[in-house]
N, C-alpha and C positions, 0 to 999 in steps of 0.2 A: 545514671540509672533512671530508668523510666520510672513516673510517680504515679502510683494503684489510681485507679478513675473507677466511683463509686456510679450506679448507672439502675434509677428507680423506673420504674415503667412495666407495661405489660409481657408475658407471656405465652402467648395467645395457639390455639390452633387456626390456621387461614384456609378456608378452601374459598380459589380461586378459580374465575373460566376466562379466556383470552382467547382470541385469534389461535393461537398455539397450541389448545389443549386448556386442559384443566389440572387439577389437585385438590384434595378431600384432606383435611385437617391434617395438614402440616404445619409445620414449624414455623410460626409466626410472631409479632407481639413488636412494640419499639425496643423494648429491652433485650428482645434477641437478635434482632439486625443489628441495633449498636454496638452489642459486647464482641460478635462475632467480626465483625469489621477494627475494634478497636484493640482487640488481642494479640492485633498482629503488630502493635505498637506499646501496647504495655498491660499490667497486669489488671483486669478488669472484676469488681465484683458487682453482681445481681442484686438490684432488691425486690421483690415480686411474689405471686402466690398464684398458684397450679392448683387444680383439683385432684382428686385421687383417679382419673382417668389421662393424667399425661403420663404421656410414653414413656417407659425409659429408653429408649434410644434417642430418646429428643436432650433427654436429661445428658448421656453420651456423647451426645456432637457439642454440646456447649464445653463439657467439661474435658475432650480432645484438647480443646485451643486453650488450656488452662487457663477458663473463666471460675473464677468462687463462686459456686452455687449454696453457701454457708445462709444466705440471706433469701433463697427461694423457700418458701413454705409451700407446704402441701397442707391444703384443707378438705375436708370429705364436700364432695359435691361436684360439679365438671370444672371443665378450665375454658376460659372465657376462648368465645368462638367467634368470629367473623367469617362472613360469605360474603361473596363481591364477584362483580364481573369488571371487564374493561373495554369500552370499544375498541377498533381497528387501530387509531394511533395511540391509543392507549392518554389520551390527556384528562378524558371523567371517567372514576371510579363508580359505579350504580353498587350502594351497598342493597344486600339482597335480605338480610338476616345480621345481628348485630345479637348475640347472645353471651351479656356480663356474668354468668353463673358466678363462681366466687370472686371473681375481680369487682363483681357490684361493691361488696364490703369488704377493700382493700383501706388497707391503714395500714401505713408504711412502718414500719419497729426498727429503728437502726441496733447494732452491736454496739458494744461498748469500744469495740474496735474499729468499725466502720465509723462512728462519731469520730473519731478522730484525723480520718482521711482528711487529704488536701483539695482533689479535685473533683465534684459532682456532675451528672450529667440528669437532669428532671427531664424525664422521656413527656410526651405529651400524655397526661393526667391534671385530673382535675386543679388548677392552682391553688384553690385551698390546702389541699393535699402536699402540693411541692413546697407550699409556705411551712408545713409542718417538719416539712425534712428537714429544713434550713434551721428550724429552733434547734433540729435535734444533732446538727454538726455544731463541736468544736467552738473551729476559725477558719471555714475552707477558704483557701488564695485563689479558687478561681470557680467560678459557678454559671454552670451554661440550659439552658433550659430550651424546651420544644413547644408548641400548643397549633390550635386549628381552630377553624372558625365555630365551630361547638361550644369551645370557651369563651369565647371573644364574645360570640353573644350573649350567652347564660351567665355566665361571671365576668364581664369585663369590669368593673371594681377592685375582682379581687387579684387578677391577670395583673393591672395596673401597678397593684401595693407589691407584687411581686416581683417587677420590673426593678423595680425600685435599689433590689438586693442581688438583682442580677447582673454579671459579667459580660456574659454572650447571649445572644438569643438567634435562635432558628427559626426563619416565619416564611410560610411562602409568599407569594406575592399577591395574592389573592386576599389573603389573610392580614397581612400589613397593611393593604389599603381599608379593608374593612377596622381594623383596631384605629387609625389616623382618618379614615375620610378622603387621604389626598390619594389623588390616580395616581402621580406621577412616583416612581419609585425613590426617588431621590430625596424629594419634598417628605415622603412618607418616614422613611431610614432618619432622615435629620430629627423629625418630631419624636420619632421612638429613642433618638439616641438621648434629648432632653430628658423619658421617662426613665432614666437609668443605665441602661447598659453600654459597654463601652466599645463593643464589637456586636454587628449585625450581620447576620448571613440571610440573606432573601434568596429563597430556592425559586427558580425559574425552570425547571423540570429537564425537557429537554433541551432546554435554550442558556443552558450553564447555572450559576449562580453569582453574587454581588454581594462584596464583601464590602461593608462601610463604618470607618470608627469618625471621630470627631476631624483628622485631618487627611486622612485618605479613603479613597472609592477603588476596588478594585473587584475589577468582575473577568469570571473566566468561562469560556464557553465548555459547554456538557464534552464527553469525550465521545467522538461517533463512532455508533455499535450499530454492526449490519442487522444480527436479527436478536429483539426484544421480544424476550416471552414472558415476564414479569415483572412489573414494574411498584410491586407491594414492596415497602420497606426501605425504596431506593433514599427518602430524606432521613430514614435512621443512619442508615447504612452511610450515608456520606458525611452526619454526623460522627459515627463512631471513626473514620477514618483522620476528620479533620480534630476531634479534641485526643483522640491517641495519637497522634501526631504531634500537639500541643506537649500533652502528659511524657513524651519520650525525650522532648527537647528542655522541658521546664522553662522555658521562655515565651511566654504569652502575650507579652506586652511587644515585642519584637516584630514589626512589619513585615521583615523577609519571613520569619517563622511562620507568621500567620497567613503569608502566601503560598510556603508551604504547605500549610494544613489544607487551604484551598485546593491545590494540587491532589492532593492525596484522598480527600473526602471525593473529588471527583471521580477519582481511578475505582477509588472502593464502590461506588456506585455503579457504576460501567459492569464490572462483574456482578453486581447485585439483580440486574436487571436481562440478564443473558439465561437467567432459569428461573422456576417456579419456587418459592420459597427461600431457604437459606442456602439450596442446594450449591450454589458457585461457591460464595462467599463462604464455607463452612469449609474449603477445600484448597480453598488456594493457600498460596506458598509464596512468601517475600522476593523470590525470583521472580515470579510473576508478576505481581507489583512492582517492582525495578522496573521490568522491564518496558510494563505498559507508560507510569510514569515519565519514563525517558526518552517515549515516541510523542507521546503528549508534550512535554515540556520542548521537543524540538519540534513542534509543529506550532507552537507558538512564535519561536524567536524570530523577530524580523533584524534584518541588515538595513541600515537605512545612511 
């Protein structure tokens, strides 16, 4: 039986403009690309806070893929907004408008049931904040966390202490060079894996991702998608495939496993980035995932 995966982070509405078209506050946030992508591998609960201006039909689509929405709050006031463009290949984000309305004074409250979860996922938020969550669990057996260069520069001390207590970490590559200094990505992942964690995922965007613990490297390329209209969400979203992946099999320490989760955060991605918000990912169906999966893993296999 798949094990619940508690999953702290944003809620957001996104309007986005791409080559493609655009989108006026939609369904956006880390914590709703991950839970959406991870639901299809085990039961996911929210921790997060909305204003009195989110939709319920946004509330709707989360709580279709039976995600716990027990842990989102609703506060009088808006619900945190991002606007953003993306050039033609989509590689820089130009944020346009960044508005925290109640997400400014987020303070994460766990249940007395949620304390007792096994597996967390700290969306990228403040690490002070994700240090708080950690006092407020239990004995979680496995704990995977997000951040970006915003932390890394303004709190990189506390980024650090929090490394410290973590299991997994997700950092793009951009980002791991600036937290270590060193260009080389290998160089970088080694000195991170010193500050704590046991498993490193370095998102490479379109150019796949690289998995690295203390005695294996294993990197797998992006899956190729003919046409990209949205590329917001796509590192939640391959989180949430790769630790419900994890949460379905209970074996995290397990190298095949973990190359599974690799597999599978990529697939989840691939549909993430095929439409504008949650729209793919909020809709798909575990046959669909099989399937793409299984063109994927045989486009890998070499005979030699």
């Amino acid at each position: 039986m798949a094990i619940p995966v508690i999953v702290v982070g944003s809620v957001a509405l996104d309007s986005v403009s791409t080559v493609k078209g655009e989108t006026k506050k939609a369904l956006g946030g880390s914590a709703s690309h991950f839970s959406l992508a991870a639901s299809n591998f085990a039961p996911v609960h929210v921790i997060g806070v909305v204003g009195t201006d989110f939709p319920d039909a946004f509330r709707k689509v989360l709580a279709r893929r039976q995600i716990n929405l027990d842990g989102l709050k609703v506060v009088d006031g808006k619900t945190f907004h991002w606007k953003g463009s993306y050039d033609k290949d989509f590689r820089n984000a130009t944020t346009i408008a960044t508005e925290l309305n109640v997400f400014e004074n987020f303070k994460p409250v766990l249940s007395s049931k949620d304390r007792s979860h096994n597996v967390v996922f700290l969306a990228n938020i403040d690490p002070d904040l994700q240090m708080d969550v950690l006092r407020q669990l239990k004995s979680p057996r496995l704990v995977a966390c997000d951040t970006m260069n915003y932390w890394i520069e303004r709190k990189k001390a506390s980024l650090i202490r929090l490394l410290k207590k973590v299991h997994i970490l997700f950092i793009n590559e951009e980002e791991i060079r600036q937290l270590t200094g060193q260009y080389n990505l290998i160089a970088a992942g080694r000195r991170v894996l010193k500050m704590g964690p046991r498993v490193i995922i370095i998102k490479k965007g379109d150019s796949g991702a690289m998995l690295m613990t203390a005695k294996h490297i294993i990197t797998v390329p992006a899956f190729p998608v003919e046409s990209v209209t949205d590329t917001t969400g796509a590192g939640d979203t391959f989180a949430g495939g790769f630790i419900g992946s994890l949460a379905r099999s209970g074996k995290w320490n397990d190298i095949e496993e973990l190359k599974r989760a690799m597999a599978y955060g990529t697939i989840m991605s691939s549909f993430n980035v095929e439409d504008f918000s949650v729209h793919r990912v909020s809709r798909l169906k575990m046959a669909e995932i099989k399937k793409r999966l299984a063109a994927f893993v045989k486009s890998l296999s070499v005979k030699i």
